[in-house]
C-alpha positions in Angstrom: -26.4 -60.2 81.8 -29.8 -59.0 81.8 -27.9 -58.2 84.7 -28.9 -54.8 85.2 -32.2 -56.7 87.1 -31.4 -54.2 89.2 -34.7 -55.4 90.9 -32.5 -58.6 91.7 -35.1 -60.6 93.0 -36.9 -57.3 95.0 -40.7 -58.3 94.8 -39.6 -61.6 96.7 -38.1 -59.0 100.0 -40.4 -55.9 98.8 -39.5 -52.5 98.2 -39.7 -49.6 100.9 -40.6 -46.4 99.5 -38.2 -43.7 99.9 -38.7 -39.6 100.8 -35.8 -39.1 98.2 -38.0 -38.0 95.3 -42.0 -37.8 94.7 -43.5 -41.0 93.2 -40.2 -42.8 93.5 -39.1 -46.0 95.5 -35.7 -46.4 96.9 -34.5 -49.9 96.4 -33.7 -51.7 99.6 -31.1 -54.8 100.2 -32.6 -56.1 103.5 -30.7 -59.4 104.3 -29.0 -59.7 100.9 -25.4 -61.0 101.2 -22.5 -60.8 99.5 -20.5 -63.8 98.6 -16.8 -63.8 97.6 -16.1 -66.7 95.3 -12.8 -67.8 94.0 -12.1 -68.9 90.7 -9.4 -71.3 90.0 -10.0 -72.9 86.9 -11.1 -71.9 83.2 -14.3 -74.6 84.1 -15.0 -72.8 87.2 -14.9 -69.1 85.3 -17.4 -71.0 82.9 -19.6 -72.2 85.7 -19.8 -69.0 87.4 -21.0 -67.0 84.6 -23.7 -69.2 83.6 -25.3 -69.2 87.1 -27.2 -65.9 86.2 -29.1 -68.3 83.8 -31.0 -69.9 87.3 -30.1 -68.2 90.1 -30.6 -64.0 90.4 -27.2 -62.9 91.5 -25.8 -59.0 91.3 -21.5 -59.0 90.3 -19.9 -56.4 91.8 -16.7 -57.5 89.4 -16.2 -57.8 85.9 -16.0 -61.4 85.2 -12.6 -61.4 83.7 -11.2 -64.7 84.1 -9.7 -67.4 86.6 -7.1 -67.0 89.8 -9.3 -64.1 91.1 -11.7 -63.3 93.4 -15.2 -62.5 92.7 -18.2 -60.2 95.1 -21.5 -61.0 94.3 -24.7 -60.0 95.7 -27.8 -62.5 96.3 -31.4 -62.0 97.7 -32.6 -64.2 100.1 -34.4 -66.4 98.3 -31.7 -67.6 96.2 -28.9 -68.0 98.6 -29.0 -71.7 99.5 -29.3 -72.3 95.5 -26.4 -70.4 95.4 -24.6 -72.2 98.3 -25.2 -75.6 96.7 -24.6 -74.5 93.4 -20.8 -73.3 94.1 -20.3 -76.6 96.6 -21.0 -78.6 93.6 -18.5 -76.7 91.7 -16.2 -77.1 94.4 -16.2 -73.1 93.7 -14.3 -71.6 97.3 -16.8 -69.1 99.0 -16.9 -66.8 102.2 -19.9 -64.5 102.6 -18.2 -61.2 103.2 -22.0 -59.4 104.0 -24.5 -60.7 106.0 -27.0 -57.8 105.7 -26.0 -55.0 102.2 -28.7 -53.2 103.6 -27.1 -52.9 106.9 -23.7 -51.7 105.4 -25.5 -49.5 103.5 -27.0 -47.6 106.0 -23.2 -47.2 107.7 -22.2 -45.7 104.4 -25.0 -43.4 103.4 -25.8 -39.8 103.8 -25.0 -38.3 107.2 -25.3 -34.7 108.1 -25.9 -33.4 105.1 -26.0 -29.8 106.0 -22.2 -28.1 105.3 -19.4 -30.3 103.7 -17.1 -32.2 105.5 -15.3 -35.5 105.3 -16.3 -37.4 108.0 -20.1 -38.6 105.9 -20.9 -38.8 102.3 -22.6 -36.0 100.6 -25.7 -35.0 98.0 -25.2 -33.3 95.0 -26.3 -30.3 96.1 -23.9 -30.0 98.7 -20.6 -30.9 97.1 -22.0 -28.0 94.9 -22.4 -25.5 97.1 -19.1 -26.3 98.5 -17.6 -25.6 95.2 -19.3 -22.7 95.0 -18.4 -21.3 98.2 -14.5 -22.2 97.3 -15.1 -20.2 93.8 -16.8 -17.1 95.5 -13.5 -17.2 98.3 -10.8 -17.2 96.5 -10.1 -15.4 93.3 -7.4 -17.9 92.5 -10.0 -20.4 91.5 -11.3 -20.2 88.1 -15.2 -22.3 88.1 -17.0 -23.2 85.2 -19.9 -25.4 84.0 -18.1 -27.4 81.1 -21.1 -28.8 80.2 -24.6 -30.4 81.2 -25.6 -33.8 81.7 -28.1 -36.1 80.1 -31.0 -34.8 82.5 -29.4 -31.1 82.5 -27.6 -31.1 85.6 -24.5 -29.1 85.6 -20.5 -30.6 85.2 -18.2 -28.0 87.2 -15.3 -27.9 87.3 -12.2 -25.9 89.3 -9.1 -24.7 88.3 -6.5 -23.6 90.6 -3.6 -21.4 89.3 -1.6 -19.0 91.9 0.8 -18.4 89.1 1.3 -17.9 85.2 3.4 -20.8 83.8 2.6 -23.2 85.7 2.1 -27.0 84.7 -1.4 -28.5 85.4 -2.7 -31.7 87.3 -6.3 -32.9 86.0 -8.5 -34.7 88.7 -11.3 -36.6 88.0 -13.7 -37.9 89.9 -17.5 -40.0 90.4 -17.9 -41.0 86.3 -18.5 -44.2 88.1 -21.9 -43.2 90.2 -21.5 -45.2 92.9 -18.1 -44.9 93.7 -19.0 -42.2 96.3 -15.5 -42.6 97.6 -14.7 -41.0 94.4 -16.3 -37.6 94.7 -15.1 -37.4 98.6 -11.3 -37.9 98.1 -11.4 -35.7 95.1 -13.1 -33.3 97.3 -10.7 -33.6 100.0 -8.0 -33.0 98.2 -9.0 -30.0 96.4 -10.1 -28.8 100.0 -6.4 -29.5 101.1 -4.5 -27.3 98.1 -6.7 -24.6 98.8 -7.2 -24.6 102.9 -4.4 -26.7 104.4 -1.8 -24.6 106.2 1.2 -27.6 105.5 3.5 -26.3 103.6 4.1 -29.2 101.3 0.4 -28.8 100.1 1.2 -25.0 100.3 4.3 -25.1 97.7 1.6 -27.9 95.5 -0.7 -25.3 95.1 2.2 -22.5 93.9 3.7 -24.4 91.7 1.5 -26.3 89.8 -2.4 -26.1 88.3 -4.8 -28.0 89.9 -7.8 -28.5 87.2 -10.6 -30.8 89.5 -13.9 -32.1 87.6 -15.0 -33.7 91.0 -18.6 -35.2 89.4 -18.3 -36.4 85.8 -21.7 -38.1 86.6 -24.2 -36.5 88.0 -27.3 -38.2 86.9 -26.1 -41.5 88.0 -25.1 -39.8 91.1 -28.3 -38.4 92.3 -30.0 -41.5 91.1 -27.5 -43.8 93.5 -28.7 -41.2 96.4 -32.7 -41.4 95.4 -33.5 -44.9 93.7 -30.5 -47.3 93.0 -27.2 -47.4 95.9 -25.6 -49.9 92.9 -26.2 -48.4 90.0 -22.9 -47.4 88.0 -23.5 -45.8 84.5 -24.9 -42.5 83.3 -28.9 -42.2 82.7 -29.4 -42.2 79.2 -31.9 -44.5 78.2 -30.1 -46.7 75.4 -32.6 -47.9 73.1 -32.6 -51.3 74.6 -35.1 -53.2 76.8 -35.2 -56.3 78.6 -38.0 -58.1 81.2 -37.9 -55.0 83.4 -38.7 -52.5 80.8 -36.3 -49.8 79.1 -32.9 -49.8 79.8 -30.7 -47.3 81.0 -27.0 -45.9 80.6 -23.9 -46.4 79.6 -20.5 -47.1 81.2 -18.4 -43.7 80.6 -15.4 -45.5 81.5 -15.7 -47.9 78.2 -16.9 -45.0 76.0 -14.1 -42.9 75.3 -12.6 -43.2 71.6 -9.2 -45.0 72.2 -9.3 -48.8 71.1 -13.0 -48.9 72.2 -14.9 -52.1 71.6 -12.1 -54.2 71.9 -12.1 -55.6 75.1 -14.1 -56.3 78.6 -16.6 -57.8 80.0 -20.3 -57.1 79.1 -19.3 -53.9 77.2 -21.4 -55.4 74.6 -24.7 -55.8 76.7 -26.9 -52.4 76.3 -28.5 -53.7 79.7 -25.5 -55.0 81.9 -23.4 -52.0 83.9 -20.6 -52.4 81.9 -22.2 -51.6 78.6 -19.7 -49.0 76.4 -22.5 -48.1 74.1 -23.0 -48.6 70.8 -19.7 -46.6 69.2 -17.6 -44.5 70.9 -17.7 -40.6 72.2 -21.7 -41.3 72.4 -22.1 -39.4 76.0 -22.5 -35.7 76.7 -20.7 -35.9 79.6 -17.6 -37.3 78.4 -17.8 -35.1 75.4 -18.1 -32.1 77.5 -14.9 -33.8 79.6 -13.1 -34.0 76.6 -14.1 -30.7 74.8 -12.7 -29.1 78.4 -9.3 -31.0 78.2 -8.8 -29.7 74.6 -9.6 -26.7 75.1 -6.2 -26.0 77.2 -2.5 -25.7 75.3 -1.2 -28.8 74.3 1.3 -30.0 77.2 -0.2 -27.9 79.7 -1.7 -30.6 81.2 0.7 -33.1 82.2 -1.0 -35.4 84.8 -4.5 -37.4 84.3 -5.7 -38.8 87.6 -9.0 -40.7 87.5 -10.8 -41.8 91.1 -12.3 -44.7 91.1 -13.3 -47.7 93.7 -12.2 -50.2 94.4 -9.3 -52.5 94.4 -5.8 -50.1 96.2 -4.2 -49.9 92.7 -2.7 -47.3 90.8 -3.5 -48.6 87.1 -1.2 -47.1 84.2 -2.2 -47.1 80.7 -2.8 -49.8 78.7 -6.1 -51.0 79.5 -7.0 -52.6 76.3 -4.1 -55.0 76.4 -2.0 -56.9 79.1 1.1 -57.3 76.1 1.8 -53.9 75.1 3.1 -50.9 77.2 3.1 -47.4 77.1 7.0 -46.2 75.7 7.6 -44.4 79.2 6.2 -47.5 80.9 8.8 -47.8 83.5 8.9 -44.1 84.1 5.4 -44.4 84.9 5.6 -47.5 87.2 8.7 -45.3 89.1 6.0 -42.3 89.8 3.2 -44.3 90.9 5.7 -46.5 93.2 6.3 -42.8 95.0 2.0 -42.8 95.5 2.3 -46.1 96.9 5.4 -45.9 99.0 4.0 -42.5 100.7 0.1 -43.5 100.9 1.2 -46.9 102.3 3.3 -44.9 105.4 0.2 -43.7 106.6 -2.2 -46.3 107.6 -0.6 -49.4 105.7 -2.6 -49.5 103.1 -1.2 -51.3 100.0 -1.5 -50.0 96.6 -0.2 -52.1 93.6 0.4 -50.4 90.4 1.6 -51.2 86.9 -0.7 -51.5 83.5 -4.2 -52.4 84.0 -4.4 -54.9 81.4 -2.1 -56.4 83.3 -3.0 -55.8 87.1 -6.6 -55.9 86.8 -8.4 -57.1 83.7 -8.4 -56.4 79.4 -10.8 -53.5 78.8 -11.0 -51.0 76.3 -12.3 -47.2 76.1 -11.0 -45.6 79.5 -10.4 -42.2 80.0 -7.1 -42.9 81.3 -6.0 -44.5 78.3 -7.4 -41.7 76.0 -5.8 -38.8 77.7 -2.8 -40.9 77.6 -3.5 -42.1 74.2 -5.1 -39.4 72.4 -3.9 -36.2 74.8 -0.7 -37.2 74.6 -0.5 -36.7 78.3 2.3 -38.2 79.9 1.4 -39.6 83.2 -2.1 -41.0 83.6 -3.9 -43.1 86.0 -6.8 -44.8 87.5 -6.1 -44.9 91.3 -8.8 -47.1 92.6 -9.5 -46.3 96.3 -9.9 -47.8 99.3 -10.5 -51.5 100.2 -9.4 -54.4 98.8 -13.0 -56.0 99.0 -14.1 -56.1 103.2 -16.7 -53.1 102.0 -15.8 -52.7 98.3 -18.2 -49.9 96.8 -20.0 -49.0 99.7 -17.0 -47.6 102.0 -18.1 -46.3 105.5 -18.3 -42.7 105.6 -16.0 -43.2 108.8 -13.5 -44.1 106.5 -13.4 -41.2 104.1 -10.6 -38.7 106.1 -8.5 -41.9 106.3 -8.8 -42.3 102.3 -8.0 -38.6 102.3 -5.2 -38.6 104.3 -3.3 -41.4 102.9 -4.3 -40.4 98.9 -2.9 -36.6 100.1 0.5 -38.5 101.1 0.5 -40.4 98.4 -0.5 -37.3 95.8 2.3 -35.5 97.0 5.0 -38.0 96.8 4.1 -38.6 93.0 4.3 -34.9 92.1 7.6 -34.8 93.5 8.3 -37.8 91.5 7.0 -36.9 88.4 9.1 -34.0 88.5 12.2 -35.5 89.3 11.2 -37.5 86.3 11.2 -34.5 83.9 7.0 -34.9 83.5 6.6 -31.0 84.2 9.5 -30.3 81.6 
């Protein structure tokens, strides 16, 4: 989509360089908008993905077909273009953001100083948090599974009070700007090992609680220093377009389980949703994988992958929307517990079911290969916190709510899942 303009029309607003890093420039979405468009009609879906072909636009959604709702982002010197362009369509559209740049600032950095949950966090701090957990408490086992593209380290933390038990696996920010991601992970691990309730308490005793809370960090750091939007790793690809080199690859679409077969852009080495050129081509997921092999068969029995956005709790398949996982309904009975408990809390909705089916036909997710390759009975993508108001760029003041409600929600589906005989 030669998408991955990630300048998106910049020189026309200029860029504002940034203290993040030496000799680099922080992009900046001063009176950008973000339209929500709805699709009704195969002609419409059409339409709408040929308008990158005039008109600089930014999807925040892969494009995946019509009777949905689309978020994209436009500079200012495009939006009445885009305006006319959709009324001539007779495409419905509601700008949802005035000012990005404004929203972002609500949802960037705060106090940045010790970890807490009430502002997103740098690197280096969710780090040092770790650490500090890891140097605590001798019931946490912490390791570096492996380094990134660019060297940075993947941790991870194991929690295991006692021999025997069953494991959890929670994974979180392989998507880089899903900072939501990396803070609910974070939360929750700071709840099994700090919270004095005693539901959380009996959690922690009778079950393993492996946490990977940053499967990318490049993409991370880069999302705090140069690029809010960007998604993928940092690898450059081997692929150029207008702007120069391009860079990454979706780690969601580049696990080896029926990769290639479906989604949006996967194919396009410059677009965000690009799954690379064959499958298992990332260190970082490799180094996920090699760590999820390297435990017993069936000691892990639950794969939770945090994502943003959309409240759902996606079971596998994501490849197709016509065939289902043998213990499908099983499945759909655990992550009704999630959304029954997490909805108690503050109302928020979560649907769940297969996310071929719920959300759109793509192939190569992490999910689906722990599932599909692991052999790992129940797995998931919940995606987070909102149904589109903020999207990927969540107020900070939001993240204890997300926290909370995930916590009730987390505990609900353990109980479930061993009702179900998952743990057996």
């Amino acid at each position: 989509m030669r998408l991955l303009i990630l300048l998106i029309g910049l020189l026309t607003v200029g860029l504002v360089a940034g203290k993040s890093a030496p000799g680099r420039m922080a992009v900046r979405y001063d009176n950008f908008k973000v339209y929500q468009v709805t699709i009704e009609t195969d002609l419409q879906m059409e339409e709408l993905r040929k308008i990158q072909e005039h008109i600089t636009v930014h999807f925040l959604n892969e494009l995946a077909g019509p009777g949905r709702t689309y978020n994209l982002i436009v500079g200012p010197l495009f939006q009445r273009s885009l305006e006319n362009t959709l009324n001539f369509l007779e495409i419905a559209y509601q700008v949802i953001v005035e000012d990005l740049q404004k929203l972002l600032d609500e949802a960037s950095v705060g106090d940045d100083s010790h970890m807490e949950w009430e502002t997103y966090h740098t690197l280096d701090t969710i780090y040092d948090w770790v650490d500090q957990q890891c140097a605590a408490h001798d019931y946490l086992e912490c390791k570096v599974i492996g380094k990134s593209h660019e060297g940075r380290d993947i941790k991870s933390v194991r929690l295991s009070k006692r021999s025997g038990n069953k494991a959890i696996l929670l994974e979180g920010n392989i998507h880089a700007m899903e900072w939501i991601s990396s803070a609910t992970v974070t939360f929750l691990l700071n709840q099994l090992i700090n919270s004095e309730d005693p539901e959380l308490q009996r959690l922690s005793e009778e079950y393993d609680w492996i946490v990977v809370p940053m499967v990318n960090p490049d993409g991370f750091v880069y999302t705090h220093e140069v690029e809010r939007l960007w998604r993928k790793n940092r690898r450059p690809n081997g692929h150029m377009n207008t702007t120069g080199a391009c860079y990454g690859i979706d780690m969601n679409r580049n696990f080896d389980y029926h990769w290639g077969g479906a989604g949006w852009n996967i194919d396009e080495p410059c677009d965000h949703w690009f799954g690379g050129e064959e499958p298992n081509t990332e260190v970082e997921i490799l180094s996920l994988q090699d760590f999820v092999s390297s435990f017993d068969d069936g000691y892990i029995r639950s794969y939770m992958a945090f994502h943003a956005y959309g409240q759902y709790v996606l079971l596998p398949y994501g490849h197709t929307n016509t065939e289902f996982p043998p213990n499908y309904e099983q499945m759909k009975r655990i992550a009704a517990a999630f959304s029954d408990a997490a909805a108690e809390v503050y109302g928020s909705t979560f649907t769940y079911g297969a996310s071929g089916l719920l959300n759109y036909v793509v192939s190569g997710a992490a999910k689906d290969w722990a599932y599909g390759v692991k052999h790992i009975p129940f797995t998931c993508t919940v995606e987070l916190r909102d149904k589109g108001t903020f999207g990927f760029f969540l107020p900070s003041n939001q993240i204890t709510e997300v926290g909370i409600e995930v916590t009730a929600g987390l505990k609900a589906l353990v109980n479930k899942a061993q009702e179900e005989g998952i743990f057996d």
